[in-house]
N, C-alpha and C positions, 0 to 999 in steps of 0.2 A: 406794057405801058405803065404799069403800076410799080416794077420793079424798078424802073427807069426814073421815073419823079424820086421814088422815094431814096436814090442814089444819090440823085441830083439834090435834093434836100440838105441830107445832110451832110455831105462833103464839106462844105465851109465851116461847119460847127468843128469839126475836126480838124481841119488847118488854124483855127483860131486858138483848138486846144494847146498844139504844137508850137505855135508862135506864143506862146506864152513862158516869162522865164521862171527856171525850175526854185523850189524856197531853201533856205541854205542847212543843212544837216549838222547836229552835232555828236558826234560819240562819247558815249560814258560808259563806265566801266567800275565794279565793286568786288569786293573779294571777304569771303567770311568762313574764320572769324578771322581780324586783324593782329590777331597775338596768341600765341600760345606755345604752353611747355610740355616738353616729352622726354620720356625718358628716352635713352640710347636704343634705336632699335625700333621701338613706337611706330605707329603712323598715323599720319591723320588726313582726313580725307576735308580738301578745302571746295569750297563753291564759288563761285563767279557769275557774276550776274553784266552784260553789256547789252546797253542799250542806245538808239539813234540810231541803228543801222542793221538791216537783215542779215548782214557777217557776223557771227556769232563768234567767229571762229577766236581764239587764244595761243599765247605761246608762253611757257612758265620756264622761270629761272629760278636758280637758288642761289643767289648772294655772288649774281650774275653766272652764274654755269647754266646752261640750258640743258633743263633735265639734269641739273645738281651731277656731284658723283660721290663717290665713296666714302670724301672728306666732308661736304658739308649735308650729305646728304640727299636723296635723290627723290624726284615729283614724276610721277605721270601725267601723261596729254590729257588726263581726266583729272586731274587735281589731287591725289594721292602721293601723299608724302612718307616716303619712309627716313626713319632719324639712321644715321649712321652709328658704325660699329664703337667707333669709339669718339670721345669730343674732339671737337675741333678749336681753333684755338683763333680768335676767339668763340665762347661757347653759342654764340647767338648767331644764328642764321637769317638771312631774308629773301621771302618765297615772294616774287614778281609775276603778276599776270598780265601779260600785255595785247592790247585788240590789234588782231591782224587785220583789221578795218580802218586803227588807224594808229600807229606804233607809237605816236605821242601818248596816247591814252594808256596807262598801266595804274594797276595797286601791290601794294605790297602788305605782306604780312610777317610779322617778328616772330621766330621761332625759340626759344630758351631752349638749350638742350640740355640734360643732365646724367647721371649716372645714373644707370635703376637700382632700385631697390635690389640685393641680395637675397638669397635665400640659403639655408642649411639644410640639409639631407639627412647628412651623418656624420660622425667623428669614429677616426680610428687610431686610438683605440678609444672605444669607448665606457670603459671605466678607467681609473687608476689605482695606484698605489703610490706611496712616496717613493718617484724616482724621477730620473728623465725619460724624457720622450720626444718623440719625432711626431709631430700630431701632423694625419692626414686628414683635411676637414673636405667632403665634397656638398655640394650643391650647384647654384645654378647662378648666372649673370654678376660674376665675378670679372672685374675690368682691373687694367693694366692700374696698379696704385693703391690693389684692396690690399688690408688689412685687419689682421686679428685680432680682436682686440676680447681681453678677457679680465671681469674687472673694469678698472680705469687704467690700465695696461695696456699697452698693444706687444703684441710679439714680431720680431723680426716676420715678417710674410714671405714667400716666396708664392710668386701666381705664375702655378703651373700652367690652368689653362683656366676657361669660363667657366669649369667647373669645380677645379683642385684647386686647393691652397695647403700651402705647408708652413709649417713655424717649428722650432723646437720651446719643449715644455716643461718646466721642473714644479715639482710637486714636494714637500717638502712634513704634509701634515692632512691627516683626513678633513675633506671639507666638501662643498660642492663648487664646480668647478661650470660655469656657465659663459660660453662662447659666443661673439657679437662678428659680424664682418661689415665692414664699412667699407665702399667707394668712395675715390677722391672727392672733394665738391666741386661744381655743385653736383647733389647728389636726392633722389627722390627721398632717401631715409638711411638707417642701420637695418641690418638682417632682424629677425627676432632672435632669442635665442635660443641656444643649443646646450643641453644643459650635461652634466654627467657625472659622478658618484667617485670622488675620491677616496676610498677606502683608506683604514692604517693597514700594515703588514699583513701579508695573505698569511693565517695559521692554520694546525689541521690538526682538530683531537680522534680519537680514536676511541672506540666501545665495546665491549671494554678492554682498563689498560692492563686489568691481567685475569688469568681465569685460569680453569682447570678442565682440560679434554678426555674424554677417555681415547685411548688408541682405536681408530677406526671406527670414529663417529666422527660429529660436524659441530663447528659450531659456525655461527652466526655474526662478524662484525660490522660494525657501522661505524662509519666515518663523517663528521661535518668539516668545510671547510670552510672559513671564515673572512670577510672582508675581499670580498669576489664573490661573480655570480658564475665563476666556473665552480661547480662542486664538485665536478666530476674526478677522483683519485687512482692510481693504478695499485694495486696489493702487491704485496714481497712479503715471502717468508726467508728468515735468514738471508736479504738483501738478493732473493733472486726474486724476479719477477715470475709470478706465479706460481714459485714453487718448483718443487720435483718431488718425486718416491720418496725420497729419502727425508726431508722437512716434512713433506705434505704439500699438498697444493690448496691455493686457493683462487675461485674464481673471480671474476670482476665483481662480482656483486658482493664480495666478500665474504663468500661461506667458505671457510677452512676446514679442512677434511683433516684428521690428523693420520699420521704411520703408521701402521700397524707394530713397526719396530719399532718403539720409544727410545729402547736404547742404545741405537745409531746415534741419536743426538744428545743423547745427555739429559733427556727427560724433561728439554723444555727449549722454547724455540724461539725469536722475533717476528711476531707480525706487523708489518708495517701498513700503513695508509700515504700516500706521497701525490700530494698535488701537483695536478695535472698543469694547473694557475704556473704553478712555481714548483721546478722541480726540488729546489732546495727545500722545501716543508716538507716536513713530514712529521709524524706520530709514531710510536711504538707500544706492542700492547705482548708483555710478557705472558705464555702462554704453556702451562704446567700441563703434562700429559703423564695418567696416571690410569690404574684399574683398579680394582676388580668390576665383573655385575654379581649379586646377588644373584641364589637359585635356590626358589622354592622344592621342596618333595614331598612334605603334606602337612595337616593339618589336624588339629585335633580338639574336640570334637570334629568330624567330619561334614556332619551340618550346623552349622549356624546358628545357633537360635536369635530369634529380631528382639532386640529390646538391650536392655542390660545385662551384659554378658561375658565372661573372659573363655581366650581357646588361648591354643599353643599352634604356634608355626615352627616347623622343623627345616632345614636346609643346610647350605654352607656360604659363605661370603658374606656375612653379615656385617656391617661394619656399625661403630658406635652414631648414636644419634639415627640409624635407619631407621624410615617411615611406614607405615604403613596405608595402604587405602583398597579399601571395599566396598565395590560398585562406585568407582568413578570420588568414593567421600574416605575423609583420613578419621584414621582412628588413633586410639593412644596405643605409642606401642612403649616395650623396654624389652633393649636386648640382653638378654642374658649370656650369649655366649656368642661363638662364628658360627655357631647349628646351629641357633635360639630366641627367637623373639617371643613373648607374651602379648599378649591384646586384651586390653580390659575398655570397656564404653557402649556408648549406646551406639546396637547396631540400627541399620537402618533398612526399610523394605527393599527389594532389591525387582524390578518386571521378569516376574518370570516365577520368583523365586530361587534364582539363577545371577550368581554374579562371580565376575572376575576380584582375584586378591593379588596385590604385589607389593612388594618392596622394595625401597630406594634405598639406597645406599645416598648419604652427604660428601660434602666436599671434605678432600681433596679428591676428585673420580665419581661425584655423584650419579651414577646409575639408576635403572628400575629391572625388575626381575619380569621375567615373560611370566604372564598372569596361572594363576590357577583356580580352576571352578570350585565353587564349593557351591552347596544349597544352602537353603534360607529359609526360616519357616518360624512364626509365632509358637508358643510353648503351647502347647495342649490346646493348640487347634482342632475344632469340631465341621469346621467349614476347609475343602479344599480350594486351593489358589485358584483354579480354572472355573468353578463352582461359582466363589467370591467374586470373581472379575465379570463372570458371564450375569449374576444378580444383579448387580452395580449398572450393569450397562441397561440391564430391563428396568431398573428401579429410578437410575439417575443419569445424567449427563456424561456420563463416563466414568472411569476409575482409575486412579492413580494408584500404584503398588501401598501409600498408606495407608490411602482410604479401601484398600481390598483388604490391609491386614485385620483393617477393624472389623470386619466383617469375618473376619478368618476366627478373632479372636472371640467378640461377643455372636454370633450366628446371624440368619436371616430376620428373626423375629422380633431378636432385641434390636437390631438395628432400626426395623421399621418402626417399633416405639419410638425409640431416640429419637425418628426424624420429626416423629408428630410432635415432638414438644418445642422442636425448633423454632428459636424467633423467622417468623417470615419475613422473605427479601421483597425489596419497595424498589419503587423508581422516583427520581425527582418530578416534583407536581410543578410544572412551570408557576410564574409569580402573574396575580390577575393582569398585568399589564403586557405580558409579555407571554414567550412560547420559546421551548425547546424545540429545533429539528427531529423530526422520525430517527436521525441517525445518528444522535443522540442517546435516544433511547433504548435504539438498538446496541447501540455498544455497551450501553447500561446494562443490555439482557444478556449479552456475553458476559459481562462481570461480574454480574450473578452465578453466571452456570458454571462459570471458570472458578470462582473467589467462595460463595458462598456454601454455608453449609447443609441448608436448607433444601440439597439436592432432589429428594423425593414430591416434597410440593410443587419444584419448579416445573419437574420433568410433567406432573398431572397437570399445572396448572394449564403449561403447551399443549398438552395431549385435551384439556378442554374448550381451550381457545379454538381448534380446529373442527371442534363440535357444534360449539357459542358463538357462530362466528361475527367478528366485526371486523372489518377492511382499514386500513391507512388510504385503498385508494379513494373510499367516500368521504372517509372521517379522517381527515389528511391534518390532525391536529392534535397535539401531546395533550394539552387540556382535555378532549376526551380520552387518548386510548389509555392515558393514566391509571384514568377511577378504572375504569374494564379492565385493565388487565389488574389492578389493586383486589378486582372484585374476584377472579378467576384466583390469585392467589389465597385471598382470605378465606375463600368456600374452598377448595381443592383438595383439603383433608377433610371438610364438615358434611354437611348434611346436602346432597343434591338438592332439595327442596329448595331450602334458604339460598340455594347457588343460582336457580332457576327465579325465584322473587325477584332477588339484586338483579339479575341481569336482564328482566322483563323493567327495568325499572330504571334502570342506568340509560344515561342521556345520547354514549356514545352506541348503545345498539337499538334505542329511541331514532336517532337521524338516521342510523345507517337500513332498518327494516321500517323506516314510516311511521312507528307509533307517537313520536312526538309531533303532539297539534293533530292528534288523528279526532277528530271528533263525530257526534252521531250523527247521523242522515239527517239531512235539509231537505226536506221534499220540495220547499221552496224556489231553493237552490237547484234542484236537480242533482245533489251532493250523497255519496256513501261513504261511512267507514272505509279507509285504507286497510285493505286484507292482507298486505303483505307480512305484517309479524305472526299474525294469528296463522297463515299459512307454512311461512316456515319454523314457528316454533312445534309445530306437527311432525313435518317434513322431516326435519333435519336437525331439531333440536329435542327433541323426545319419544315419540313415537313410530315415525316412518309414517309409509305408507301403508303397506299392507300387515295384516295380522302376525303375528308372532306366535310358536308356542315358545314355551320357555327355553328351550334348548336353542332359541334363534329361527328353526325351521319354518315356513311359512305352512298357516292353518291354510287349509284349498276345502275347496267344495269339489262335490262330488264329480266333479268333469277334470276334477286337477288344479284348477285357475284360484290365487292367491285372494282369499277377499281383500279387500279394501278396508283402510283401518278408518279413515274418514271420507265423508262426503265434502261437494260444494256448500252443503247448507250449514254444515259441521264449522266452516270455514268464514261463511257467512256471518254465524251467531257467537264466533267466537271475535272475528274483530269488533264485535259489537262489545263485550266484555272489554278490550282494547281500547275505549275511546274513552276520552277527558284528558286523560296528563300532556301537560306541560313541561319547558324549561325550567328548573328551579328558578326565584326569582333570582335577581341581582340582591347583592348585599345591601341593605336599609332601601330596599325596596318593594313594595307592593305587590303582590301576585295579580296577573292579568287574564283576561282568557289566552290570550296567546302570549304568556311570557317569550320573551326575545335569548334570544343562543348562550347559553350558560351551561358548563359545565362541571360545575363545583359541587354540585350535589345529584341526590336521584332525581327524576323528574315527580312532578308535583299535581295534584288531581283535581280539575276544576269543574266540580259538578253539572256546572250550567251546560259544559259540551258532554256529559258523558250519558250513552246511552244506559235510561235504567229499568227496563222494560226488560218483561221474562226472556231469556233463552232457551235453547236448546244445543248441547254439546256433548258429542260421542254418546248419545243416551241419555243421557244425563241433565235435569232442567234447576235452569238458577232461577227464583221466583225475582219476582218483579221487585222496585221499591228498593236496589240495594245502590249503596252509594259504590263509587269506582274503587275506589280499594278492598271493598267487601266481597265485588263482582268479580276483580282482579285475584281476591284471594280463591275464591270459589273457582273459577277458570282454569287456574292452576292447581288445584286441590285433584280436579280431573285428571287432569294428563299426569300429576305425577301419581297417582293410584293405579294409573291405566299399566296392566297386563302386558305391555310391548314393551314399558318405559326400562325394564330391568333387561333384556335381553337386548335393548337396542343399545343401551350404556355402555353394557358388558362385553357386547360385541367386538364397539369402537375401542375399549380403553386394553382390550388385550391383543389387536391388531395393531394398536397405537404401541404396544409396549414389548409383547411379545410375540407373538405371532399371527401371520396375516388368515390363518385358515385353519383354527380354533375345533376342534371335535365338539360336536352339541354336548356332550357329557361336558367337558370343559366349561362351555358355555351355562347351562345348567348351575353347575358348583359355583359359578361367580354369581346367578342371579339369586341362589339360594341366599347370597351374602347380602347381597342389593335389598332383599326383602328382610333380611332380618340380620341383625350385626350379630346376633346373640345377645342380644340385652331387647329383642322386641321390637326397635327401632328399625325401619324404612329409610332406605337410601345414603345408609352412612358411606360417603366415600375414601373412609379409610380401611373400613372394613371389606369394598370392594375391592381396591388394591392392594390392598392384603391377599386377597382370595386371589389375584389376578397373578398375582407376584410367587406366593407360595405353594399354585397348585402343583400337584405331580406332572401334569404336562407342560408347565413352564421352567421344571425341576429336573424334565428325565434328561437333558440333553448336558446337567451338571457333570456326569460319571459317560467321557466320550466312551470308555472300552465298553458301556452297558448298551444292552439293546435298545434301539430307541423305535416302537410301535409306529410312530410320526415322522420320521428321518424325512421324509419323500414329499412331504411337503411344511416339512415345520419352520420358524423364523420367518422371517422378513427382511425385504430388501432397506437397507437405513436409508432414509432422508435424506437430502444435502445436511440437514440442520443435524441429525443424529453423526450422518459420518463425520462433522466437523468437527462437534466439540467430542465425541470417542475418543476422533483419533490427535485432537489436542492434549487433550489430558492424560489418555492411555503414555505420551510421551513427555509424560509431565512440563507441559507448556506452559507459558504466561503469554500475556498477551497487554498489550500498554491500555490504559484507560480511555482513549480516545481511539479503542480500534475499528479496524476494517473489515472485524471478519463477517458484516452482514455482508458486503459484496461478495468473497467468496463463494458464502451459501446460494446466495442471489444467480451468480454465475453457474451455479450448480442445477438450480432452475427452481428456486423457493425464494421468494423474498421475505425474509422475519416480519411481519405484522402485515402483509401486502398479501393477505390470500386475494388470488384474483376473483371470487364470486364468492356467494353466502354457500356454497359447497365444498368450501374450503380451499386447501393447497393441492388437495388431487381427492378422487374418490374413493370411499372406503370398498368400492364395489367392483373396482378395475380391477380386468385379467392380466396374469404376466401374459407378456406375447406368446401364443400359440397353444396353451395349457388351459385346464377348465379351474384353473387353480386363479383364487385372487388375489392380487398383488397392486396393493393399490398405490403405491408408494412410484410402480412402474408407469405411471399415467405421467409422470415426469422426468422418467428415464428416458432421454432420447440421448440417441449416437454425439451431439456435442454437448452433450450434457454427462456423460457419460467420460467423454475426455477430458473435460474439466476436472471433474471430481480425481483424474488420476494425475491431472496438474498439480492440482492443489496437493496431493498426499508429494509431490514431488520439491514446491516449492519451500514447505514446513521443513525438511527434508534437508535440502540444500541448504539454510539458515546461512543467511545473508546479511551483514553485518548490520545494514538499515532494516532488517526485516521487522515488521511488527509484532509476530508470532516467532515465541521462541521457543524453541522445543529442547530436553535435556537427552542425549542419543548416547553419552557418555556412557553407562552401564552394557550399552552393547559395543561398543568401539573394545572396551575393557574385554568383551568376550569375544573380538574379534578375531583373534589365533585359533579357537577352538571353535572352528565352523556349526559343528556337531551342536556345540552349546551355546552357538550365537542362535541356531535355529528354533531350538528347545527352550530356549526363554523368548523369542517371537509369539514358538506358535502356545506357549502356555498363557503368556502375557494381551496376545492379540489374538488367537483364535481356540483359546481357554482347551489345548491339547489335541487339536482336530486337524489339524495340518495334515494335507495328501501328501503320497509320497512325491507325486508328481513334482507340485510344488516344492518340498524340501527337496527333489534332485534339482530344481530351477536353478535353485539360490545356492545349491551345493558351485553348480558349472558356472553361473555370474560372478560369484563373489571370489573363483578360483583366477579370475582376467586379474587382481591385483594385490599386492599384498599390504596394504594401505590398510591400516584398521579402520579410519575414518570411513572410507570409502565403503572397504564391506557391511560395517554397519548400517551405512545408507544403501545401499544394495539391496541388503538384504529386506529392509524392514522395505525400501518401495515395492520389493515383487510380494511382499507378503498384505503388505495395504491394499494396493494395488487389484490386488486378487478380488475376485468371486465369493471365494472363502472366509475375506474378511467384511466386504463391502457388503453379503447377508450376514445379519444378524440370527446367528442358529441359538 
């Protein structure tokens, strides 16, 4: 019943809806945008908006075509218009959308069409010279009516297709030549252009244009060819293309080999150069073939002597103006006959004492004679070569054949004089505002060891630095390690004493062990003296740890066990000695309790922090009441009196110098020095390296045919930093001002002024691997480290035209014919007459793979660096 009413209901509502008439509808219709230009090809996607009716639906024409076509271009049922291939005529199109809801209803939109824009690729050819041409020009959206234009010219065009164009082209004077393509209008634009290098006339010289060959040698021409970027030429001797037997041949790169039979041709021949550009150019380089070579058969005197000197050379084929040169340098010659030359000049050292001699013969057939050995030797030598070379390398940074004559010529002793009176080498002190790089200074310390004369104090000053230690990686700044290492240099021939003040005093080993701002216990505070200087100036800077006797050996008690040279309390009461100093002040400035980071001077003592209260140190008591540098002086007064300070010195500095495992006799003879220079004095350290230098067991191993008591474990494995600058200088190197060779050492596994802890670059107490023998140098010998080091003897070596390091190899290339004597001034010059035979067969069977003189002197000298033999120092 419910369902029924509510039928009933509303039925009528719903006939009323029906009987009512419908309101009348309008269709509209829009199109956007209403105008626009496109290039040829283009599209553009148009939208339409119709409204008054839920038929949305459109139909599109293009300038009445439904769905356009080819000619004026063609629209999708979605309103995408693409512009046709080429213009249409007229250029202007109209795109109509009309409602399929009510056909009356359309819009239209105006289309502009135009040419597009061009582009260029290439031209070919793409240089010229004055003449015609056929110019191929390709790129992209070239339409029926483009044209060349170049200049305010246009060239005849021919359009090959949407990509080619061709024109012909006359050239008539070098200029540049800049190509435009332009479409008919209307047109989006001109191409950009295309540009290209009209050269004048392709020419070709030749180098040289004439010369003299000897019969079955080479020479070397070079050809430019000019106005073209073809350079490339073909060679002709006597107009055949590479030659034959009979000219000579020459290869593309133009090394001409000359005949052996000169007189096939008449004793001189055309070489040509002939551009590949244009085969018409070409060059001619007249080309004289002629002999003799000179041959040496001896000499006289038979040795050498170095200095100012006249010999006689004896042979045949001498010709007028022949040179002469000994060891790789020219001397004056005059010939006297076709046997006969004279030599009068200053000869020159030679590595080895061993150098090759020849003869050039001048132009016309300028020649050189296959070398011959002669020896070499200062006049009334007391020191021999091996001797001299082997001192040099224990005394200094290595030895160049000059610097061993001097030693050859005045001895060991005068030498070391000499070196004491040397001005000492400095480093730049950065300016108060400013700072030099560590690497910097480092290249600084190469130019010293390379450049300076001062060899003996550098080598000690190193050899103390690694005792004194200060770090770059704490004190990471030139301003201090300046004064330190200024202060290592200045004491390093003088008095330990005064070496040990300065550098308890110096700012940079202030920061780097604590004592700057170390001040006295604050009970208040809960505050102690920093122990770390007091600690390691014991340790590691003077005395050790345990007792010494004099010969080094450690004093024991009765059960064996090494006493103890200090206590904790030792340690305790000596930082206490250690407290008050400060930063110097600043410049017109005031001294503070805690002066602020300055390192321009030594550090400075401010009573109010220093403790002045009696101690006790090693035995020994400071009474109360003394001010800081009284206390300081007295602190130090102990340890350098102290009984161990002379065998722990002497230890280091002949491990540092010459050998890692010293006989206590040995050991003994230096501290005897250490205590007494002979004039009474304590701790002269010229007198030490004196004593260090000239003992008989730093001496036995000068004379190798002599017996040597030590053989078995004498020398030292070298450094990275020893094998570097050795084996630079042993090969008379230079090295540029601004160099790298800290990296090399670095790589070796030592960084110059970067010792990594206050125990320096390695331990003086390390075993070689597997021996009861020490070798402490080995603590930094690892397997890539190890490969390194024979890199680098590889790189110096190879001498590579950027290289930084340049080493002179000449005096052995000179004696590279004569195996025998290329080896005998290695192993005299590099391993002062010690060479195994082993080794000299190595370098016999390597250097035998070539006959390259260049080569076997590098050969030889890498297996001889390279070596065991050379890399300890014996």
């Amino acid at each position: 019943m419910v369902m029924v009413r509510k039928t009933l209901f509303t039925t009528p509502l719903l006939y009323l809806a029906l009987a009512l008439p419908l309101a009348a509808q309008t269709v509209s219709i829009s199109i956007s945008p209403t105008s626009q230009t496109l290039d040829l090809e283009q599209t553009k996607q148009f939208s339409v908006s119709v409204s008054g009716t839920t038929n949305k639906a459109v139909t599109w024409t293009v300038s009445g075509v439904a769905g356009g076509n080819a000619t004026v271009g063609t629209i999708t049922t979605g309103g995408l218009y693409r512009a046709p291939l080429t213009l249409p005529n007229p250029t202007s199109v109209k795109v109509r959308v009309t409602s399929v809801a009510d056909r009356t209803k359309f819009k239209e939109a105006t289309v502009n069409l135009r040419n597009p824009k061009p582009t260029i690729s290439s031209l070919n050819p793409s240089e010229f010279n004055p003449n015609s041409y056929n110019l191929v020009l390709t790129g992209t959206k070239f339409k029926p009516g483009a044209r060349i234009k170049i200049g305010s010219s246009y060239l005849p065009t021919q359009v090959v297709s949407s990509t080619e164009l061709r024109a012909p082209v006359t050239f008539s004077a070098a200029t540049t030549a800049c190509f435009v393509v332009e479409n008919t209008s209307p047109s989006a634009g001109a191409s950009s252009s295309k540009c290209a290098t009209v050269y004048g006339p392709v020419s070709v010289k030749i180098s040289p244009t004439t010369t003299t060959v000897r019969g079955g040698t080479t020479k070397t021409f070079s050809a430019s060819v000019s106005n073209t970027s073809t350079k490339g030429v073909d060679w002709l001797v006597n107009n055949i293309v590479g030659g034959n037997a009979t000219v000579g041949t020459i290869s593309t790169t133009g090394l001409y080999t000359a005949p052996m039979n000169i007189a096939a041709v008449g004793g001189s021949v055309k070489v040509a150069a002939r551009s590949q550009k244009d085969a018409s150019k070409r060059a001619e380089s007249t080309v004289t073939l002629q002999n003799p070579v000179p041959v040496l058969t001896s000499i006289s005197p038979t040795s050498i002597p170095i200095g100012n000197t006249t010999f006689t050379i004896t042979g045949n084929g001498f010709a007028p103006g022949a040179t002469v040169q000994l060891a790789g340098r020219p001397l004056n010659a005059t010939v006297l006959s076709v046997n006969q030359i004279r030599v009068t000049g200053q000869t020159q050292p030679a590595p080895g004492g061993i150098a090759g001699l020849t003869v050039s013969n001048p132009a016309p057939g300028p020649t050189t004679s296959a070398a011959i050995v002669v020896n070499m030797a200062p006049a009334n030598s007391g020191v021999t070569y091996a001797a001299a070379k082997r001192f040099l390398e224990q005394a200094s940074w290595g030895a160049t054949p000059t610097e061993i004559n001097r030693v050859m010529q005045i001895g060991f002793e005068a030498w070391l004089n000499e070196q004491r009176t040397l001005v000492e080498s400095d480093y730049t002190m950065p300016t108060p505002n400013g700072d030099i790089p560590v690497y910097d200074m480092q290249a600084e310390f190469f130019n010293n060891a390379m450049r300076k004369r001062d060899q003996l104090r550098q080598r000690m000053a190193f050899s103390l630095h690694k005792i004194l230690v200060v770090s770059a990686l704490e004190v990471d700044c030139t301003h201090g390690l300046v004064p330190y290492h200024r202060t290592l240099l200045k004491h390093s021939l003088g008095n330990f004493k005064d070496l040990l003040h300065d550098m308890t005093l110096d700012v940079a080993m202030g920061q780097y062990l604590d004592m700057v701002n170390n001040d006295k216990a604050d009970p208040s505070k809960g505050t102690e003296p920093n122990e770390n200087y007091a600690r390691e100036v014991m340790q590691l800077f003077t005395i050790g740890t345990q007792f010494l006797r004099a010969d080094g050996s450690f004093l024991r008690d009765p059960q064996g066990n090494p006493y103890p040279t200090y206590t904790q309390d030792d340690i305790m009461d000596l930082s206490r000695v250690f407290t008050g100093w400060t930063y110097p002040p600043g410049k017109g400035t005031d001294s503070k309790k805690h002066n602020k980071e300055n390192f321009g001077a030594p550090m400075v003592a401010v009573e109010q922090n220093h403790d002045n209260g009696s101690k006790r140190v090693l035995g020994r008591t400071i009474p109360a009441g003394l001010t800081a540098e009284q206390d300081l002086e007295e602190g130090l007064k102990i340890l350098f009196q102290h009984p161990n300070l002379g065998p722990f010195i002497a230890l280091r500095l002949i491990q540092s110098h010459v050998t890692s495992n010293p006989s206590g006799a040995y050991i003994l003879r230096v501290v005897n020095a250490f205590n007494n220079n002979g004039s009474g004095v304590r701790g002269d350290l010229f007198a030490v390296i004196k004593a260090v230098l000239l003992d008989p067991e730093a001496r036995v191993g000068d004379n190798p045919s002599a017996p040597n008591p030590f053989g078995s474990f004498a020398g030292h494995l070298r450094d990275p930093l020893q094998l570097t600058l050795s084996t630079i200088k042993g090969l008379e190197g230079e090295i540029v001002l601004d160099n790298p060779v800290e990296e090399d050492v670095t790589n070796m596994g030592m960084k110059v002024f970067y010792p990594p802890s206050v125990f320096s670059y390695y331990s003086p107490f390390s075993r070689a691997t597997g021996t009861a023998f020490a070798g402490p140098e080995y603590q930094i010998y690892t397997p890539v480290n190890a490969l390194e080091r024979v890199n680098f003897i590889y790189y110096i070596l190879e001498q590579k035209s950027n290289s930084e390091i340049k080493v002179n190899i000449a005096p052995y290339v000179g004696l590279a014919t004569d195996v025998e004597s290329l080896i005998r001034a290695i192993d005299q010059h590099f391993l002062h007459g010690t060479m195994p035979e082993i080794l000299k067969q190595g370098i016999r069977d390597t250097v035998a793979t070539t006959t390259d003189p260049t080569k076997r002197a590098r050969l030889a000298l890498y297996l001889a660096l390279s070596s065991s033999h050379y890399q300890i120092a014996m």
